[in-house]
PAVO-215730 format. One record per residue (C-alpha): residue in three letters; y, x negated, z. Coordinates in pm, whole numbers, padded with zeros to 5 digits, always signed. Layout:
! residues N
alaYXZ...
***
This chain:
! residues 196
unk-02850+14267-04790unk-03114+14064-04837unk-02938+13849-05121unk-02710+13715-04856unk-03051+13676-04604unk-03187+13434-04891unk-02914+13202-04884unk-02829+13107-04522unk-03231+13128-04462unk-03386+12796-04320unk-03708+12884-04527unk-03761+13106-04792unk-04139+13195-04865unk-04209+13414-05143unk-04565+13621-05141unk-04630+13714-05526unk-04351+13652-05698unk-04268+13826-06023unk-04109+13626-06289unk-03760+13834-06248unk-03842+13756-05882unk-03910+13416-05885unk-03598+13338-06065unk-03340+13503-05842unk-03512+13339-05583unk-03433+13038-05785unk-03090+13122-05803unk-03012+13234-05454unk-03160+13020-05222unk-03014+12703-05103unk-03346+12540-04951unk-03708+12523-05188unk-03874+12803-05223unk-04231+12817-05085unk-04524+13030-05218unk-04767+13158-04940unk-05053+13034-05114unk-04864+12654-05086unk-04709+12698-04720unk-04650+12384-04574unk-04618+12519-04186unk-04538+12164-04017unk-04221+12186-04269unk-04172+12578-04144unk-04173+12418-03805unk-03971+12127-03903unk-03615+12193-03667unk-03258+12244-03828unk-03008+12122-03692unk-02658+12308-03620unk-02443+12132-03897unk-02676+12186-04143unk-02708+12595-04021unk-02317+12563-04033unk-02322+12446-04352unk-02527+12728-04526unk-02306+12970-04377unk-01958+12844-04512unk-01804+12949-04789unk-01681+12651-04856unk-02049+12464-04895unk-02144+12612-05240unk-02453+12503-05397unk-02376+12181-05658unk-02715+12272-05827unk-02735+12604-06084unk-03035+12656-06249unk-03068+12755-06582unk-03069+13126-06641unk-03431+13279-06700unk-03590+13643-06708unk-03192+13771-06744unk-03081+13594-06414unk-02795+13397-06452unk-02564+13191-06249unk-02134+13101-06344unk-01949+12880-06118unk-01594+12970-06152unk-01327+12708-06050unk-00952+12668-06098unk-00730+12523-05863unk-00450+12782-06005unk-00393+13039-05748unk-00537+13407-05858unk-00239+13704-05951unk-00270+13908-05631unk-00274+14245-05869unk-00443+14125-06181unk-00728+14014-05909unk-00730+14389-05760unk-00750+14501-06071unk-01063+14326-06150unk-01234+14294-05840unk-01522+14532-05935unk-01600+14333-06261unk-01583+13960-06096unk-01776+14097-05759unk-01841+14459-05688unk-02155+14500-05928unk-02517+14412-05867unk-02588+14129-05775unk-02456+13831-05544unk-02118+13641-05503unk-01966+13357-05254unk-01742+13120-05234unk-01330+13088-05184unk-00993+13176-05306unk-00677+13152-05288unk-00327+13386-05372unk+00016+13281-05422unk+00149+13475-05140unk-00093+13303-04897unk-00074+12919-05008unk-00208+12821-04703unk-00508+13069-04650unk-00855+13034-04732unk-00951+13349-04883unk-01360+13453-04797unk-01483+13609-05111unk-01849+13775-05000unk-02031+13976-05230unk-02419+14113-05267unk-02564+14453-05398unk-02241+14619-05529unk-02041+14591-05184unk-01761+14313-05190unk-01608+14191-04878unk-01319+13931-04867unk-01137+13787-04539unk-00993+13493-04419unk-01182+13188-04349unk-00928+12897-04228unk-00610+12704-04359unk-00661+12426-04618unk-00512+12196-04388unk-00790+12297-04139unk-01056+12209-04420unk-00868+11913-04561unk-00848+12050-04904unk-00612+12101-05174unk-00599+12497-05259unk-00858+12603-05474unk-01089+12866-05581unk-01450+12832-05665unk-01677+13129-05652unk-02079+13133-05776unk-02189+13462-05978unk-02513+13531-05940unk-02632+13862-06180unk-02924+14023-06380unk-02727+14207-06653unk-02576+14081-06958unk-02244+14062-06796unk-02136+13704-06773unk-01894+13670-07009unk-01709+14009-06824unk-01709+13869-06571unk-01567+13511-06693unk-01329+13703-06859unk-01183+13956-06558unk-01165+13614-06336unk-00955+13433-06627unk-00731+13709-06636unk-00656+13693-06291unk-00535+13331-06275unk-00136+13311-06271unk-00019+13197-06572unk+00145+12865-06704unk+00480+13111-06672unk+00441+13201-06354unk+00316+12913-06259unk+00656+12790-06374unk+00834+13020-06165unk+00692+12812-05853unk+00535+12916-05503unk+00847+12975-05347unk+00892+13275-05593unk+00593+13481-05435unk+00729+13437-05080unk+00783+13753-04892unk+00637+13969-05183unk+00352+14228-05076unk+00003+14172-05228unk-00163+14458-05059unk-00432+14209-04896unk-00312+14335-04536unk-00626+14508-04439unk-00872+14247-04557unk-00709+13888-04515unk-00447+13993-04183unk-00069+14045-04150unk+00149+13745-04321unk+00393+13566-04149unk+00629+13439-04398unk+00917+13234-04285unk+01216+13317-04302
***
């Protein structure tokens, strides 16, 4: 997909763009966009070096900057570090991710605490896998996803990812509750190994 091309890119040069164009572009990439009629080729030829590549490509390195939506493009950065309902996320998966458009970033379910969850979206298709442990990334758990669309949908889909967070009751309830209970993430995030 080309969405996901546009952000891990080292350049991104864009020929004629259209204003709906120009501001997805905007949105997506994580390095300037150039216009071929500007093209700076000693900066095209400047080299990159591996941490920085890295970088782009983990989900864990979003994009601090979102720019102000324009021509219907819009970007939502949705953070919590309350864990997401395993089956109240299923349930809205299609309306957070699996529509038009492009989504990254992390998350995290009660019946994984120590699994970072992959959340890779672009062009309807929605992947999710897992990335690393938060020990691994020396992080607190967390989820923080960017939402990049062209609808008038961002307040569906601010809504389906609210009502996927656990609540303050089961929150209540504590971790230890959700050991050993199936989530039905098998075939995307692996096989859990609960203890015993």
């Amino acid at each position: 997909m080309i969405a996901r091309q546009v952000d891990g890119a080292d350049v991104v040069v864009d020929r004629d763009p259209d204003p709906v164009g120009a501001a997805l572009l905007d949105h997506l990439a994580t390095v300037p966009v150039m216009h071929l009629h500007e093209l700076d080729v000693p900066a095209l030829l400047q080299p990159r070096s591996r941490a920085e590549v890295a970088r782009r490509g983990d989900p864990l390195v979003l994009p601090a900057r979102i720019p102000e939506s324009r021509e219907g493009v819009w970007t939502v950065r949705l953070e919590t570090w309350r864990p997401l309902h395993p089956g109240r996320l299923r349930d809205n998966l299609e309306a957070i991710g699996g529509r038009p458009g492009r989504s990254r970033g992390v998350f995290w379910l009660p019946t994984r605490p120590d699994l970072v969850c992959r959340w890779e979206g672009a062009g309807g298709q929605l992947s999710l896998g897992a990335h690393t442990t938060w020990r691994e990334a020396g992080r607190r758990p967390c989820t923080t996803l960017l939402v990049t669309g062209v609808e008038d949908e961002e307040v569906e889909v601010v809504a389906a990812f609210e009502a996927s967070l656990l609540t303050d009751s089961e929150l209540a309830a504590g971790l230890e509750s959700w050991i050993g209970r199936e989530d039905g993430y098998d075939p995307w995030l692996g096989a859990r190994h609960d203890a015993a």
